[in-house]
mmCIF file of the N, C-alpha and C atoms, coordinates in Angstrom:
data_MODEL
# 
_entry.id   MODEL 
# 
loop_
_atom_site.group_PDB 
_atom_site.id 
_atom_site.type_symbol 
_atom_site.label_atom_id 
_atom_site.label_alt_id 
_atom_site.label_comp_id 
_atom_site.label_asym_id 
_atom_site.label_entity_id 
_atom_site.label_seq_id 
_atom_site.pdbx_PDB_ins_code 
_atom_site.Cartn_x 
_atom_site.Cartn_y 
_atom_site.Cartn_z 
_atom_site.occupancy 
_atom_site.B_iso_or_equiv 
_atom_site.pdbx_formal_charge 
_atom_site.auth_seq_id 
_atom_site.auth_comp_id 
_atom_site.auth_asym_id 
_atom_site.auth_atom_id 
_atom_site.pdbx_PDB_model_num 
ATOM 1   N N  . UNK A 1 1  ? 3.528  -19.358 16.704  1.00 0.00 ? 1  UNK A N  1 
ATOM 2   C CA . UNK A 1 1  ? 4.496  -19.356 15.642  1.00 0.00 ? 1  UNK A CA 1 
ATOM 3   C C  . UNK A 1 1  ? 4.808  -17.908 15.300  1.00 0.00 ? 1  UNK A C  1 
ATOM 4   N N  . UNK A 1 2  ? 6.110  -17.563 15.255  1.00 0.00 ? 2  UNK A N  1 
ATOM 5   C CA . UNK A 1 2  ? 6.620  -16.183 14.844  1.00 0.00 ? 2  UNK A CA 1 
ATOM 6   C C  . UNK A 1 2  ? 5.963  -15.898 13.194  1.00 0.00 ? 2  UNK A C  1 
ATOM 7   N N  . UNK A 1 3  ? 5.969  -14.848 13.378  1.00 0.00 ? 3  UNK A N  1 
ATOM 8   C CA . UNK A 1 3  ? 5.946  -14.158 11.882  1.00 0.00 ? 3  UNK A CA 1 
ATOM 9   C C  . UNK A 1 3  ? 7.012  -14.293 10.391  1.00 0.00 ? 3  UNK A C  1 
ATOM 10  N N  . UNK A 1 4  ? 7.886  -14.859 11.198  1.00 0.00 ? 4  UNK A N  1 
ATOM 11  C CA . UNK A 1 4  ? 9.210  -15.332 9.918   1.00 0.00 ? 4  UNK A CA 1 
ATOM 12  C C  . UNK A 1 4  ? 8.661  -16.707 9.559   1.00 0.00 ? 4  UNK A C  1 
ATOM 13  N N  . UNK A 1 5  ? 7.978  -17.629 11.041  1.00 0.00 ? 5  UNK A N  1 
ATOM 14  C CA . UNK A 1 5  ? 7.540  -18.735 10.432  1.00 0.00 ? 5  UNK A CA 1 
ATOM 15  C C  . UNK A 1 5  ? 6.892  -19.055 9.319   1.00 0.00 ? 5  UNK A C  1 
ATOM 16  N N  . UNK A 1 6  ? 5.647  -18.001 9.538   1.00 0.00 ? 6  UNK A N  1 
ATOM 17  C CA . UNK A 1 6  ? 4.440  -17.656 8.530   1.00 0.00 ? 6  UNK A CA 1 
ATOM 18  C C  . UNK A 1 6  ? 4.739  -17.016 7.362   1.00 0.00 ? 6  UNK A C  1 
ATOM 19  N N  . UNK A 1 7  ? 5.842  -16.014 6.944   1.00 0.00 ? 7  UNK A N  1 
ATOM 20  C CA . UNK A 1 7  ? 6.443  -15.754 6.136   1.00 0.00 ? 7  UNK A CA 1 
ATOM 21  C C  . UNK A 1 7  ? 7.440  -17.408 5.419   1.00 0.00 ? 7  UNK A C  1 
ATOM 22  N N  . UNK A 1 8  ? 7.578  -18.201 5.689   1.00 0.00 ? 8  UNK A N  1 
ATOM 23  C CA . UNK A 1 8  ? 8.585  -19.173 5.504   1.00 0.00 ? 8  UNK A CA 1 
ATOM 24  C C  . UNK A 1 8  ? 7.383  -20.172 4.859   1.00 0.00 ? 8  UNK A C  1 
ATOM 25  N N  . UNK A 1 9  ? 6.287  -20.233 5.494   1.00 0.00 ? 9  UNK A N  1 
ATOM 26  C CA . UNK A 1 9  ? 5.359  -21.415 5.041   1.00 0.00 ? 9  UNK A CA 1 
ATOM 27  C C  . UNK A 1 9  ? 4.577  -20.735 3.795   1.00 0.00 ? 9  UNK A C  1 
ATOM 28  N N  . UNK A 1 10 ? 4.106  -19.405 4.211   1.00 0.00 ? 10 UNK A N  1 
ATOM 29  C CA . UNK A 1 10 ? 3.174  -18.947 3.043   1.00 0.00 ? 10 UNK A CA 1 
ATOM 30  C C  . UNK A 1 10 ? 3.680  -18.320 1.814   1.00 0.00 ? 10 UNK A C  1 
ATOM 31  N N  . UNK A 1 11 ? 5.521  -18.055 1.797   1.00 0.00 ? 11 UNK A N  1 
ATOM 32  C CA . UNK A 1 11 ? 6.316  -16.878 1.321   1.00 0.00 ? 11 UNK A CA 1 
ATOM 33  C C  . UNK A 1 11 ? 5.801  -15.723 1.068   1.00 0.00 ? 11 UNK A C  1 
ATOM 34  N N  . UNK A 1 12 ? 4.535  -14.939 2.133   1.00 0.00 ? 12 UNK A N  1 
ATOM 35  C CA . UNK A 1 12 ? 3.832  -13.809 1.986   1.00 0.00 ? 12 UNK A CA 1 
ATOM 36  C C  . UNK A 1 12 ? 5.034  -12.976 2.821   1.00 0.00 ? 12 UNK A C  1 
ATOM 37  N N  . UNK A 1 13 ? 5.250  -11.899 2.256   1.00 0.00 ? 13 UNK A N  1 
ATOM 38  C CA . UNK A 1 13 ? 6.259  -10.755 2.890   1.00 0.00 ? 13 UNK A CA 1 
ATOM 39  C C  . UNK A 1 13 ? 5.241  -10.315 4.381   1.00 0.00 ? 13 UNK A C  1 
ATOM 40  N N  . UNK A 1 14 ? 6.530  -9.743  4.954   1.00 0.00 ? 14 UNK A N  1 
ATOM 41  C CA . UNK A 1 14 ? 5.688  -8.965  6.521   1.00 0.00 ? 14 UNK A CA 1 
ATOM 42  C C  . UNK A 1 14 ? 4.596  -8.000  6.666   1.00 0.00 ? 14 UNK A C  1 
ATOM 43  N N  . UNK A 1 15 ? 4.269  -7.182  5.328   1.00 0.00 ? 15 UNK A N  1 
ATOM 44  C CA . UNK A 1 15 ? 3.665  -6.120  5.072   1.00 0.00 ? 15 UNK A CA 1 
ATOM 45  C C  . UNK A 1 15 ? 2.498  -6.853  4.719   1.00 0.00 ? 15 UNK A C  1 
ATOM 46  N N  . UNK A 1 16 ? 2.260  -8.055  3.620   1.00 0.00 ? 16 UNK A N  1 
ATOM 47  C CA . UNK A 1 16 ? 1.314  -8.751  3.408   1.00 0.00 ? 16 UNK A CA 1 
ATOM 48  C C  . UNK A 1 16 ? 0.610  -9.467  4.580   1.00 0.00 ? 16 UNK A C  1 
ATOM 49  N N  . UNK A 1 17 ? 1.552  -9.664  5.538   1.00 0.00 ? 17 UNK A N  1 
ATOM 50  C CA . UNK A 1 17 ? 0.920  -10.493 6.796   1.00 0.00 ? 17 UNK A CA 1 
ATOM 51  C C  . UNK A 1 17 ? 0.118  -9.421  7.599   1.00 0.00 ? 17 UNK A C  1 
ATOM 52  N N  . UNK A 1 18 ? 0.805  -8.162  7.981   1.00 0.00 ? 18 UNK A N  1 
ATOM 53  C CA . UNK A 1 18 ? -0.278 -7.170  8.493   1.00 0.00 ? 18 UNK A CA 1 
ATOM 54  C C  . UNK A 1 18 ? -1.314 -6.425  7.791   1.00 0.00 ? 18 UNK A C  1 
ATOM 55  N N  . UNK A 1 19 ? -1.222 -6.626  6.704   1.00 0.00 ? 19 UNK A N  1 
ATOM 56  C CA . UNK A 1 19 ? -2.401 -6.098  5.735   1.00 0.00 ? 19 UNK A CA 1 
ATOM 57  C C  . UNK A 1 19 ? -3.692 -6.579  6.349   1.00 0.00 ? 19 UNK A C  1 
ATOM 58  N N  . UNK A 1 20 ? -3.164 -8.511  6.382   1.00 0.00 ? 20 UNK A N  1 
ATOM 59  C CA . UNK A 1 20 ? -4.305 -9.387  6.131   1.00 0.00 ? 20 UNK A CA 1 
ATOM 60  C C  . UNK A 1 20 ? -4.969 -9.303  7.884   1.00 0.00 ? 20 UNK A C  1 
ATOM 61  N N  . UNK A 1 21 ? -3.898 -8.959  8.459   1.00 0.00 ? 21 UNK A N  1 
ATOM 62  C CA . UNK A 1 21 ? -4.169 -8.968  10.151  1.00 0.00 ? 21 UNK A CA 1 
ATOM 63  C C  . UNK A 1 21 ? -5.220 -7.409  10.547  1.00 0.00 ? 21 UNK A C  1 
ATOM 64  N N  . UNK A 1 22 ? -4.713 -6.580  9.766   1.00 0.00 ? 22 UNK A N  1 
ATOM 65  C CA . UNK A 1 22 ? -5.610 -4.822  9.597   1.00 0.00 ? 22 UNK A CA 1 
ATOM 66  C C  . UNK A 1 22 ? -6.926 -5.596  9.183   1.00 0.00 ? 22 UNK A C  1 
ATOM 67  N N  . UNK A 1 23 ? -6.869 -6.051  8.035   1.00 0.00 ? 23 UNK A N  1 
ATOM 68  C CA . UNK A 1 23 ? -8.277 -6.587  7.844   1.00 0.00 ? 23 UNK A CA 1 
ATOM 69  C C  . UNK A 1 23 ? -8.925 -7.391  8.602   1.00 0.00 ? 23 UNK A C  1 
ATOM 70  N N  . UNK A 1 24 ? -8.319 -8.148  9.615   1.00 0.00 ? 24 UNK A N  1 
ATOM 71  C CA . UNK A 1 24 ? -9.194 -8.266  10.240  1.00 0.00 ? 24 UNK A CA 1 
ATOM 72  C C  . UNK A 1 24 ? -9.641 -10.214 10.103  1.00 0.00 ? 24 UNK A C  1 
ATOM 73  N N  . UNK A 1 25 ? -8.698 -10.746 9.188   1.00 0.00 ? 25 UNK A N  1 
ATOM 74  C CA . UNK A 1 25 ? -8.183 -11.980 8.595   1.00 0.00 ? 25 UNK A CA 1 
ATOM 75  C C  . UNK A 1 25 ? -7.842 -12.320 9.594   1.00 0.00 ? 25 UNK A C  1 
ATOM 76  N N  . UNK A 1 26 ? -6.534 -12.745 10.009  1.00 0.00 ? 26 UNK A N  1 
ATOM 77  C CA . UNK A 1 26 ? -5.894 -13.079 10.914  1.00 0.00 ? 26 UNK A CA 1 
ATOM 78  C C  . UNK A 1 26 ? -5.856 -12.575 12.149  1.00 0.00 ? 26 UNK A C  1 
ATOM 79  N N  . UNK A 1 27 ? -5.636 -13.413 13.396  1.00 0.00 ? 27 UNK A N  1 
ATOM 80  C CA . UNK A 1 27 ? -6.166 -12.637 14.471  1.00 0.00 ? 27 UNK A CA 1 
ATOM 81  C C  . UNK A 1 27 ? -4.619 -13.302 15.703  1.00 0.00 ? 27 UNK A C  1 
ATOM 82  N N  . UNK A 1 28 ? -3.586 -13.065 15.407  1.00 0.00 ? 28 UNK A N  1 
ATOM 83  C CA . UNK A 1 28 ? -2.568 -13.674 16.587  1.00 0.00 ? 28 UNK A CA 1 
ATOM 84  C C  . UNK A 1 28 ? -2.302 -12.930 17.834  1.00 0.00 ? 28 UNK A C  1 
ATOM 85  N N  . UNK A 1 29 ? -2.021 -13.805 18.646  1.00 0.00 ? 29 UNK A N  1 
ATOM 86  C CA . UNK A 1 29 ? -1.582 -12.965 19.678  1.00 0.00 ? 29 UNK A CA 1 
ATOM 87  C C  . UNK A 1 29 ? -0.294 -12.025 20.215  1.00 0.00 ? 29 UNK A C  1 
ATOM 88  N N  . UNK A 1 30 ? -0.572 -11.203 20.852  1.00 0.00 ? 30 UNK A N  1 
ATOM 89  C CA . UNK A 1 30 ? 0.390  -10.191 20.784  1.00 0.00 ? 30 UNK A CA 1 
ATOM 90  C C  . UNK A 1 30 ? 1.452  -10.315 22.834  1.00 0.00 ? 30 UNK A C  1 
ATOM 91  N N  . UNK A 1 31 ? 2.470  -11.142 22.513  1.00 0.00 ? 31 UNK A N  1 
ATOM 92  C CA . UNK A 1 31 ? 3.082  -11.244 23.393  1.00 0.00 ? 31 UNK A CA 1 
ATOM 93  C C  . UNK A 1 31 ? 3.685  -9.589  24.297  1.00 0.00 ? 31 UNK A C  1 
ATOM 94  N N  . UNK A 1 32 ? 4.101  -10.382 25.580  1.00 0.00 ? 32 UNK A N  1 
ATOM 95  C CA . UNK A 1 32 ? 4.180  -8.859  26.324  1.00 0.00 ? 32 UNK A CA 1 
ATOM 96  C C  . UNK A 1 32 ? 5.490  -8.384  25.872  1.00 0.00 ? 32 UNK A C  1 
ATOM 97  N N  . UNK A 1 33 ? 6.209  -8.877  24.811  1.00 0.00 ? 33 UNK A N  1 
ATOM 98  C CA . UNK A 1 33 ? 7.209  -8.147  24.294  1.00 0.00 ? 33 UNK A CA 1 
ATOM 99  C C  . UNK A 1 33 ? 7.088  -7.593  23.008  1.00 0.00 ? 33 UNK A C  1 
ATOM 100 N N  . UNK A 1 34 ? 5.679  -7.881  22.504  1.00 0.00 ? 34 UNK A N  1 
ATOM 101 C CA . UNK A 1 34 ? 5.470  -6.980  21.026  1.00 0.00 ? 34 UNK A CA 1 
ATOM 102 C C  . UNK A 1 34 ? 5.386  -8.046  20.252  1.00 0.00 ? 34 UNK A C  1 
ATOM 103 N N  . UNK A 1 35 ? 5.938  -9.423  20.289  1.00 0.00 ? 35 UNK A N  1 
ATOM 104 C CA . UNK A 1 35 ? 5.788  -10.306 18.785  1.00 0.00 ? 35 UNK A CA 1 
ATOM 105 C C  . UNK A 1 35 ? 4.468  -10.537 19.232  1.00 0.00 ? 35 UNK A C  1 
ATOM 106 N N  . UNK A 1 36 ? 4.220  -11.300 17.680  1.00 0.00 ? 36 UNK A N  1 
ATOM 107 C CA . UNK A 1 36 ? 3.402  -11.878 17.438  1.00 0.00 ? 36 UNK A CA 1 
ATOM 108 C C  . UNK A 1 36 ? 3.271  -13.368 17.785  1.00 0.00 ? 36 UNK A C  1 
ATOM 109 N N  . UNK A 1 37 ? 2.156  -13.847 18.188  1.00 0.00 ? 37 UNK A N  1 
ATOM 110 C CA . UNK A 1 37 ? 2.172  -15.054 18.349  1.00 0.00 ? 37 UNK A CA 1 
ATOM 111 C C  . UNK A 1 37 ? 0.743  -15.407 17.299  1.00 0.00 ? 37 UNK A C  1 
ATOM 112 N N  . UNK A 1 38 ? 1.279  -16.387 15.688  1.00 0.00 ? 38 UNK A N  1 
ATOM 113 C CA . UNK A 1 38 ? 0.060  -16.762 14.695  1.00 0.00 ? 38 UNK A CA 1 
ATOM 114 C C  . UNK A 1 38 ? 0.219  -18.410 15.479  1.00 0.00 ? 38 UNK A C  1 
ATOM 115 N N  . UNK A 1 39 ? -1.323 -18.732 15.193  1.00 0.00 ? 39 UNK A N  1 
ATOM 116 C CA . UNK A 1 39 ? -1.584 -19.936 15.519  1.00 0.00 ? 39 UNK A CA 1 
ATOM 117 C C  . UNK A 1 39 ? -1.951 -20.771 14.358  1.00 0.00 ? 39 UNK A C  1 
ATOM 118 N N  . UNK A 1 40 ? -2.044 -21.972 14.144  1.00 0.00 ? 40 UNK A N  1 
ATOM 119 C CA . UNK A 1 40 ? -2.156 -22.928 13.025  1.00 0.00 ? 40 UNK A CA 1 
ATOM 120 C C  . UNK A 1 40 ? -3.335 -22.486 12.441  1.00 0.00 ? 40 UNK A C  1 
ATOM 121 N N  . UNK A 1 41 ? -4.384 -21.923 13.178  1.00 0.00 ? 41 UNK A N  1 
ATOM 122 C CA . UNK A 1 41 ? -5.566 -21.663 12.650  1.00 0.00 ? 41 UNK A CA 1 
ATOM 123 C C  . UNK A 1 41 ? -5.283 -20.497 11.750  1.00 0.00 ? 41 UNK A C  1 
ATOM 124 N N  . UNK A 1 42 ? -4.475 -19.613 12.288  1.00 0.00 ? 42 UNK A N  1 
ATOM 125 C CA . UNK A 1 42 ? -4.187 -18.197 11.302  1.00 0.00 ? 42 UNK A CA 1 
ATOM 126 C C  . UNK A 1 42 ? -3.655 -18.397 9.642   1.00 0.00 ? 42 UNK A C  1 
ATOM 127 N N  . UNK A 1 43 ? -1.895 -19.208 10.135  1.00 0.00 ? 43 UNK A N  1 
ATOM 128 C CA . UNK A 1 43 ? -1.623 -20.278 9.074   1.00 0.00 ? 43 UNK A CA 1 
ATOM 129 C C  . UNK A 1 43 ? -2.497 -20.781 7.818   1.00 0.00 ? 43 UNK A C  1 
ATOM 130 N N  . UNK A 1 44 ? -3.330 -21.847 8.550   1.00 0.00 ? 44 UNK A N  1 
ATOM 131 C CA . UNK A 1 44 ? -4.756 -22.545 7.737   1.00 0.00 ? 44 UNK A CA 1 
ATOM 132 C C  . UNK A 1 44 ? -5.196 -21.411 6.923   1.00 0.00 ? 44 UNK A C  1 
ATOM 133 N N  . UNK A 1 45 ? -5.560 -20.084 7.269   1.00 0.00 ? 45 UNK A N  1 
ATOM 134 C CA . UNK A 1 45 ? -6.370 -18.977 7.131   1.00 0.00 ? 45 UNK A CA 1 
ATOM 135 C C  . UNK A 1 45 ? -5.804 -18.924 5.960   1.00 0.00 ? 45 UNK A C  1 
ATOM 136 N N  . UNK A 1 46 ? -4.307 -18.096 5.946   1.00 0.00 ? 46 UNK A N  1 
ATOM 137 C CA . UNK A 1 46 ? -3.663 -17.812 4.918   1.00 0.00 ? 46 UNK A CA 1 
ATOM 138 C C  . UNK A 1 46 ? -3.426 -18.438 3.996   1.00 0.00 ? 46 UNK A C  1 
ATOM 139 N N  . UNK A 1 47 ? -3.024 -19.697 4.342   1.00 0.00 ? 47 UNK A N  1 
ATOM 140 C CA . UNK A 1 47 ? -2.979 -20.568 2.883   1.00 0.00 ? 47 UNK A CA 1 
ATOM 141 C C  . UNK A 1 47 ? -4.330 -21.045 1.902   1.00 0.00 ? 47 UNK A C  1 
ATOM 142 N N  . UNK A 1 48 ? -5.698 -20.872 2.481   1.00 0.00 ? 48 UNK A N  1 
ATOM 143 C CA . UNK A 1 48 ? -6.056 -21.198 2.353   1.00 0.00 ? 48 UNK A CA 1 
ATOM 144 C C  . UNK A 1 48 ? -6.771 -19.968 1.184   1.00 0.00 ? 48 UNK A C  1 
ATOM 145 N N  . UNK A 1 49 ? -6.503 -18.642 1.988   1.00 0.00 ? 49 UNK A N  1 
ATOM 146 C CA . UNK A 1 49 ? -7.004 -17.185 1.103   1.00 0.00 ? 49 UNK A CA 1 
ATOM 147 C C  . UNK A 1 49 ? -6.088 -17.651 -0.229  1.00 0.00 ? 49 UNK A C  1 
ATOM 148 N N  . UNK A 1 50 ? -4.553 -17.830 -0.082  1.00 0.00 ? 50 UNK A N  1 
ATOM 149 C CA . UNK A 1 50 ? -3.652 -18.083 -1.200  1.00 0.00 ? 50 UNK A CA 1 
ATOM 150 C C  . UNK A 1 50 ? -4.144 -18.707 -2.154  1.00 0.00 ? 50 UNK A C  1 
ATOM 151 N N  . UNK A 1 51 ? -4.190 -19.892 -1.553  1.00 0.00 ? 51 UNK A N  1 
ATOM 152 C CA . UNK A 1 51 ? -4.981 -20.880 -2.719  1.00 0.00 ? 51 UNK A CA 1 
ATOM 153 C C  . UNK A 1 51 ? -5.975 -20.325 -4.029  1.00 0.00 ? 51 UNK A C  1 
ATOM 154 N N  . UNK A 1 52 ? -7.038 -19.688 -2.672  1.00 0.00 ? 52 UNK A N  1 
ATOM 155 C CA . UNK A 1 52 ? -8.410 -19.178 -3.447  1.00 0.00 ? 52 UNK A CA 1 
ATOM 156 C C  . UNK A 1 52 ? -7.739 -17.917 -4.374  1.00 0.00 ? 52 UNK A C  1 
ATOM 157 N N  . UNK A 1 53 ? -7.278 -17.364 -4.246  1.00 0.00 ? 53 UNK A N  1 
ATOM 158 C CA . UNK A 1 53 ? -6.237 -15.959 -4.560  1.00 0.00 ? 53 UNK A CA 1 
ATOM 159 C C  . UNK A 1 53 ? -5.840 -16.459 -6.278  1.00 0.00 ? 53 UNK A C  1 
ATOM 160 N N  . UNK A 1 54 ? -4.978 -17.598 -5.836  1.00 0.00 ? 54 UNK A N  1 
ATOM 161 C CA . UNK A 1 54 ? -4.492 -17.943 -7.244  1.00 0.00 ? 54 UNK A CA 1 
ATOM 162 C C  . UNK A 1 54 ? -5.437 -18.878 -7.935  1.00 0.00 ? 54 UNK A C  1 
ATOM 163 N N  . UNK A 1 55 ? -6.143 -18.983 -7.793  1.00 0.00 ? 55 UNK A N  1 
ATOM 164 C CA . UNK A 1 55 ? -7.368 -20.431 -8.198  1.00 0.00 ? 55 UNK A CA 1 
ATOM 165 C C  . UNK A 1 55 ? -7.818 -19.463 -9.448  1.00 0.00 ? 55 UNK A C  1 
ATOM 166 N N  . UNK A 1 56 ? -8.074 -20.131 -10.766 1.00 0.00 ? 56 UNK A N  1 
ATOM 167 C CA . UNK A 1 56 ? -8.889 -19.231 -11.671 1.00 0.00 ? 56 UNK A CA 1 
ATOM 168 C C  . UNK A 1 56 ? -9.253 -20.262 -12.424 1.00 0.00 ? 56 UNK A C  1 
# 
C-alpha cells in the first residue's frame, strides 16, 4: 500500500509517517523505484499507536 494510502486511513501527514518509520515503528518496503511499499501489518501498527496516543 502507497503512502497516500496510509495517509488516507490514518490521516497522519507524510512527515508523521517517516518519523514513525526513523523510529524504527514501521518497517515497509522500499520498491526499486523509491516508493514505499506499507503492509497491513504497518497500517495495524499505526492505528493502533493512534489509538493508544489519544486514549487518556
Amino acid at each position: 500500500m502507497l503512502r497516500s494510502e496510509i495517509q488516507k486511513e490514518t490521516g497522519l501527514t507524510r512527515k508523521a509517517i517517516e518519523y514513525y518509520e526513523d523510529k524504527g515503528l514501521i518497517h515497509p518496503q522500499k520498491s526499486e523505484n523509491g516508493y514505499r511499499d506499507y503492509s497491513t501489518k504497518d497500517l495495524e501498527i499505526l492505528k493502533r499507536y493512534l489509538y493508544l496516543e489519544n486514549w487518556e
